[in-house]
N, C-alpha and C positions, 0 to 999 in steps of 0.2 A: 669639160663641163659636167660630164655626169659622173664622175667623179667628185666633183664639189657639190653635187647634188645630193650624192649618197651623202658625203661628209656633215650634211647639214640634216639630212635623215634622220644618222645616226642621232645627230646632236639634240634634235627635237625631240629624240624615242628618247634619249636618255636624261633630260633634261624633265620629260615627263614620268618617268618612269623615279628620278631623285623629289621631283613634285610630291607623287603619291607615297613615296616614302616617308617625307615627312609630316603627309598629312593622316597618314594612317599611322606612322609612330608616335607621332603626336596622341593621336584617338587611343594607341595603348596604353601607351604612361598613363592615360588622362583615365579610361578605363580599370585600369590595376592600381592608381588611387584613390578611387571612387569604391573599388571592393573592397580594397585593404579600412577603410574610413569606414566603410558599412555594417564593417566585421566589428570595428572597432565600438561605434554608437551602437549597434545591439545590442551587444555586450553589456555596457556601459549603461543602456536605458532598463535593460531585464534588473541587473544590481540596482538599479533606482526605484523603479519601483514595487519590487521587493522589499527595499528598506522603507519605504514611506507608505506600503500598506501593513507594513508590519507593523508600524509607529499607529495605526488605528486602531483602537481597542473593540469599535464596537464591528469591524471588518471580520467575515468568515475566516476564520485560518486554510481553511477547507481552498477556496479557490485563489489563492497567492500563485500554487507555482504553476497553475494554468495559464495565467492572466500573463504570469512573464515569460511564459513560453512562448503564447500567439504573439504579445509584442515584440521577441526578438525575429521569430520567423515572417513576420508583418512589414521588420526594419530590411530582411534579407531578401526579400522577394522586390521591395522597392527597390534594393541597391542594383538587383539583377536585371530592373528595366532600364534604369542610369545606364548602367554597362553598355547594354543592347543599342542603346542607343543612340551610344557615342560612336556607333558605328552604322548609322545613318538608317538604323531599321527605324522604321513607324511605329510607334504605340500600338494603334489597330494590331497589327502581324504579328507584334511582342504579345501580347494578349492570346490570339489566336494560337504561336507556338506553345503559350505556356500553357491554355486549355488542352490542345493535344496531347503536350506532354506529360499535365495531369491526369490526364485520363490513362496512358499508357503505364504510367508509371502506378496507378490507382488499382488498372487490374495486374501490373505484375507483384505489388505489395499487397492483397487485401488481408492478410492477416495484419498488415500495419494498421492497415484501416478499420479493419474491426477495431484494435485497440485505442483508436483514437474514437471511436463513435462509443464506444464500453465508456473509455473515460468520464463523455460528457453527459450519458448516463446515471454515472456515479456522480456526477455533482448536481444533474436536476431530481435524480431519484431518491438522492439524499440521504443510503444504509447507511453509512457512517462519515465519522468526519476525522481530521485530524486530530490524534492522542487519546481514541480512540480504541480500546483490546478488541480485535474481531478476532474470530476463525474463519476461515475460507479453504480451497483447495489447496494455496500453498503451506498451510498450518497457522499455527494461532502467535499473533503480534498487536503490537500498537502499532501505530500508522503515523508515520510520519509525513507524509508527502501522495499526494493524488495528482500525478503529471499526466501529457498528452497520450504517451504510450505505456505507463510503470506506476505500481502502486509500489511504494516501498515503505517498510514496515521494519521493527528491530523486537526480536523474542525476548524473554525475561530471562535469556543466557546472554545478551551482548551479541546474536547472532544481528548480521542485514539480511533482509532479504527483499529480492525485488522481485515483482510478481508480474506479466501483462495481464492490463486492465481487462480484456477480452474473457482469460480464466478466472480473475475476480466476479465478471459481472453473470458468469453461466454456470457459476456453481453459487449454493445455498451459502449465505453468509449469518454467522451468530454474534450479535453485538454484544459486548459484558458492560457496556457504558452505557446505554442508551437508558434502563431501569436505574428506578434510586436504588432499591433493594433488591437483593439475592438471597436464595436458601441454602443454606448448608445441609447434605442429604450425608447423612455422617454414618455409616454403615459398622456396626459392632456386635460380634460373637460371641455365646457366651454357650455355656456347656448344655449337654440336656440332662444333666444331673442339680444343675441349679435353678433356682425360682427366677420365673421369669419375673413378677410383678417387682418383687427389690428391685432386679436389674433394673425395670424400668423407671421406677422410685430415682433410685439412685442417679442412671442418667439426664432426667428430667430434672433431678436438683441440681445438676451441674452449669445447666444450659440458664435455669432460671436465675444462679447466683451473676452470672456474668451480667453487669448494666449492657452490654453489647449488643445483646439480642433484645429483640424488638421483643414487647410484651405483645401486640396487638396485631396479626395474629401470635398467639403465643406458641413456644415449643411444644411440643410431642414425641412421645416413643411409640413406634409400632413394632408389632413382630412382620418383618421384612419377607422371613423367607424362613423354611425348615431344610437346613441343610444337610449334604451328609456326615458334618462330622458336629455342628452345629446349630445353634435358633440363632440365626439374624435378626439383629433389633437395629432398626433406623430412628435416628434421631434427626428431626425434622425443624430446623430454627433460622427464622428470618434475621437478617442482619444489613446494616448498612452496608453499601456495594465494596467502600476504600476499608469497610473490615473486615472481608468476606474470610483471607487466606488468614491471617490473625487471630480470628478467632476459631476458624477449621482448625489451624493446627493445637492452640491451645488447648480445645476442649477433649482432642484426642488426646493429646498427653495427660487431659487431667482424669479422662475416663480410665485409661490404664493403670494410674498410681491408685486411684478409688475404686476400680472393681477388684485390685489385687487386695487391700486393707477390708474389703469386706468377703475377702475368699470367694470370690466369684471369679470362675477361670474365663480365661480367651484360650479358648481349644483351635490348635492346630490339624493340619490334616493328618489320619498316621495309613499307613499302609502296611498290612499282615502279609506277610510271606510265607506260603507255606508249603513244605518241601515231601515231594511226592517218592518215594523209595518205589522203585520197579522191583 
């Protein structure tokens, strides 16, 4: 008899123990489809609506890839209480471990989190926005993209560059977009054996022929600076912003071919050597 006793022991441990197996293999499959599916619709909802606030004309470009960043991390964190909870935990406790977890996890990243609090920042502070030329710490680009952790931006060489938002937002930032108009401070030399006043004549007729430059205020030449091999003359002209580099470099080619035909030199530096006999 106790032998059929045990036999029936067994049979109950194992019969309970084939129970929990399938109810807890159950609950993983059921779990690792609910994540694989979670991954899936984030995914899937960030590309959506990306496309359909892109499709808005009068929408900020500026906050697009924030907006689908919180929504996919939004869709992930729901997926991660699903999970949780196919495994019989309570909502309550879900909640409470993910609090704790955020919290640990908060102060072992706070550099992450500085660059997510920079970010948001950068879009209620508003220095720039997208397609945009700024300088900042990481050097000078357009800006293509303002996300939760990364400014990323592309140089006037085809360079990427990705910056966190954190050294964006704690160093001085200069927008070339934000003014309609820019000055050209165009910096040119000329001998101190020639008249300065032609020089000036001369370069002032250049700036004024061009329709480019703004009349109002209108161009100027100053003497800049007494150098040492040199009189520095600054030419001083407003221009629209999409002309700025356009019309720089034009007018330095044109001051070159025009101060040479009026014999007016661009003196270089020279350096005398002179040789001492012991």
């Amino acid at each position: 008899m106790d032998q059929l006793a045990k036999v029936d022991e067994y049979k109950a441990a194992a019969v309970e123990l084939l129970d929990l197996g399938v109810e807890y293999g159950l609950s993983l499959v059921s779990a690792i489809a609910i994540l694989i599916a979670g991954f899936v619709l984030a995914g899937w909802a960030s590309r959506v609506i990306r496309r359909r606030l892109e499709r808005v004309k009068r929408f900020d470009k500026t906050l697009i890839p924030i907006l689908t960043q919180i929504s996919r991390y939004a869709i992930l964190v729901f997926t991660v209480i699903l999970v949780l909870a196919e495994f019989g935990i309570q909502t309550a406790s879900i909640i409470t471990v993910l609090g704790a977890a955020g919290l640990a996890i908060g102060l072992a990243l706070q550099g992450t989190l500085q660059n997510v609090a920079a970010g948001l920042m950068l879009l209620f502070i508003r220095p720039f926005k997208v397609g945009d030329a700024i300088e900042c710490a990481a050097g000078t680009g357009t800006v293509d993209e303002i996300g939760m952790f990364m400014t990323r931006m592309h140089t006037a060489q085809g360079l990427y560059i990705a910056v966190p938002n954190s050294r964006v937002w704690s160093d001085s930032i200069v927008n070339y977009s934000t003014r309609p108009r820019r000055r050209i401070d165009l910096l040119i030399g000329i001998s101190y054996d020639d008249d300065i006043d032609d020089a000036r004549k001369l370069i002032l007729g250049l700036a004024t022929k061009d329709e480019r430059v703004i009349g109002e205020p209108g161009p100027i030449v100053v003497v800049k600076n007494l150098g040492d091999s040199s009189v520095d003359l600054e030419l001083r002209a407003w221009v629209k912003r999409q002309d700025y580099w356009d019309v720089r470099f034009e007018l330095t080619r044109a001051a070159k071919y025009a101060l040479d035909k009026a014999g007016i030199s661009i003196p270089y530096p020279h350096r005398q050597i002179i040789s001492v006999k012991g």
